[in-house]
N, C-alpha and C positions, 0 to 999 in steps of 0.2 A: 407185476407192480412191486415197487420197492414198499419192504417193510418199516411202518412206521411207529414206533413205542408210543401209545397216549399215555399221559400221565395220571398217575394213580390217584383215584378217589381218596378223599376222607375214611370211608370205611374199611376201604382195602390195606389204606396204611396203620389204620387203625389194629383191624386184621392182623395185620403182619408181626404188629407190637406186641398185639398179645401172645399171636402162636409162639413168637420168638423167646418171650419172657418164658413162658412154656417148656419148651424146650428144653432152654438153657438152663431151669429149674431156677429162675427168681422168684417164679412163682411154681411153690414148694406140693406135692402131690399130698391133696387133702385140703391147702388153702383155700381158705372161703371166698368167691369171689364180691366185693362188695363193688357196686354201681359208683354211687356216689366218688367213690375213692379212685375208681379208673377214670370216671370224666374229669376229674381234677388233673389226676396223673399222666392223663393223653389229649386235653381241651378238646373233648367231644361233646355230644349230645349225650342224653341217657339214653335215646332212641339209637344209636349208632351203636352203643355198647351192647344192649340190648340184642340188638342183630348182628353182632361179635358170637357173643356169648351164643345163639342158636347154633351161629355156624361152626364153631368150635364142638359144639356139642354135637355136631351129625360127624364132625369128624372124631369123636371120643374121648378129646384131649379134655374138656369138662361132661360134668355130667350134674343134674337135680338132684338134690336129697330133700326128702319130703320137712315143710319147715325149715327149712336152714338155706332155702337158696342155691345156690350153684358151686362148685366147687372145682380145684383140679384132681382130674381123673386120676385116681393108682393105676399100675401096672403088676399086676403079682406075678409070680413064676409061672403058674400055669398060664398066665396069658403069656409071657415071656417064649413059652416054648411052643407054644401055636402059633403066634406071629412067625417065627422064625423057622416054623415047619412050611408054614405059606410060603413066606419067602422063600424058602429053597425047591418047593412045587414050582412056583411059576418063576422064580430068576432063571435058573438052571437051563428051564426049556428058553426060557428067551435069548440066552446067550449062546445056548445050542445052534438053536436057530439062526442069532446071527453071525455067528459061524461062516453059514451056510451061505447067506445075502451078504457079509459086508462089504463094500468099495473103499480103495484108497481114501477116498473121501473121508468118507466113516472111521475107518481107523485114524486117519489124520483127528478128527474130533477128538475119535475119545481120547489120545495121548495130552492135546490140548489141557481137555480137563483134568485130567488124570496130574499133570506137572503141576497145572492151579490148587487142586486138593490138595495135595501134597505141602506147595509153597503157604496155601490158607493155613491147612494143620502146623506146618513149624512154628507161625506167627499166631498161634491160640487164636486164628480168627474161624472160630465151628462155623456158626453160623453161615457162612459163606463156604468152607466147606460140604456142608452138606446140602446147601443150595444146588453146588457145583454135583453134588454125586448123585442127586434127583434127577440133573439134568441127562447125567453119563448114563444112567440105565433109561432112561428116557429114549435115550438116544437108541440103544440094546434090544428094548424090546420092540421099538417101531422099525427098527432097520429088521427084526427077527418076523414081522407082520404081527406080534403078538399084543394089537390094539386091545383087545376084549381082557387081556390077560391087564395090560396098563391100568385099563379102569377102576380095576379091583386093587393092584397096589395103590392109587392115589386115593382109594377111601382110606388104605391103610397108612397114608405116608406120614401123618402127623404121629401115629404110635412109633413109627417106622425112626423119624426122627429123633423122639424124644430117645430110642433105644441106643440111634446110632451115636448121637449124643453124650450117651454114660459110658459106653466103650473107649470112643474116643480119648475120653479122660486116662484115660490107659496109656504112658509112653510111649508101650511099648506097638498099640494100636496105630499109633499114628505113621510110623515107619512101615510097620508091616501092613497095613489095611491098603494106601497106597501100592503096594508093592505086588499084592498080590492081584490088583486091581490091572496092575503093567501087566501080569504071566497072563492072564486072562485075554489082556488084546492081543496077545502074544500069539495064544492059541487060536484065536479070532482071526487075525491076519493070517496066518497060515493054514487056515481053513479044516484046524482040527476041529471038529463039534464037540466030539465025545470029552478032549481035553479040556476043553473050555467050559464044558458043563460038570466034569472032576474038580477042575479049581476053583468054581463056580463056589460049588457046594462045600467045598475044604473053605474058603473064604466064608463063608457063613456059619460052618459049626463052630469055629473059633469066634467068633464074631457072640454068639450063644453063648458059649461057655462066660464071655467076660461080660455081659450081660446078666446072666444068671449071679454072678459073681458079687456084683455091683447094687442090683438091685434093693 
């Protein structure tokens, strides 16, 4: 059957408002989140907000402070560098892996996205890049079978974001993040594993380093 997009709920786009605000750092790591001022700012319910704010919070992007309500989540170093050791545990093998499985197909996709990232980053439009680059590994680790491995980065994706996020900011990120993202399918199409989980992992220390940097 053909795929058909239904339109997003009230709270999903709600959702989205806020992760993105998030994200982007409008809303600053430590700001208080107040109710009243999101329903105004987003014409929701409090009840809608409210179940924002849970969902945000199983993803880590907020978190409770006793008396004072909800807040956005920090990111310190050491969490900077365990995120980013996971990341390279389960990217690496996924990309290995899909190595091993990709099709024409497949690599056709990811070049797709891979030119979109790109053209989002020149045009300051992140957000939309990193939509696009959830999708690209998205794509990496299902085509690699590595489902079980997915699950566990999409609890992580919203930290995952806000990191790739601050990198970005970086010029010099935006050329090369891109680029290395090309040698990767690179190595994928030609069905090197080993290389493709090399530049896997070379893409993500750097990626660390200006993160760490930033933070």
């Amino acid at each position: 059957m053909l795929k058909v997009d239904r339109p997003k709920t009230l709270k999903e786009n709600a959702l989205e408002s806020l992760r993105d605000a998030i994200t982007k750092g409008v809303l600053k790591p430590g700001e208080r989140l107040v109710e009243r001022s999101l329903c105004d700012s987003m014409a929701v319910s409090r009840t809608v907000v409210r179940e924002c704010i849970r969902h945000l919070e199983s993803e880590w992007l907020i978190e409770g402070i006793p008396n004072a309500g909800f807040v956005v989540a920090q990111i310190n170093r050491e969490e900077v560098k365990e995120i980013y050791q996971i990341r390279s545990m389960l990217e690496c093998a996924a990309v290995q892996s899909c190595a091993v499985n990709a099709t024409p197909t497949t690599i056709e996709k990811l070049r797709e996205l891979n030119a979109s990232i790109s053209d989002h980053l020149q045009n300051e439009d992140v957000l939309e890049a990193l939509k696009e680059t959830t999708e690209f590994y998205h794509i990496i680790f299902t085509t690699g079978g590595k489902n079980v491995s997915w699950a566990l980065v999409e609890r992580l994706n919203g930290r995952i974001s806000r990191l790739r996020a601050l990198t970005l900011s970086s010029s010099e990120r935006k050329t090369r993040g891109p680029a290395n993202l090309s040698s990767m399918v690179d190595a994928i199409e030609r069905g090197d594993a080993q290389s493709a989980h090399d530049l896997c992992a070379q893409h993500l220390e750097q990626a660390a380093k200006i993160a760490l940097k930033v933070i």
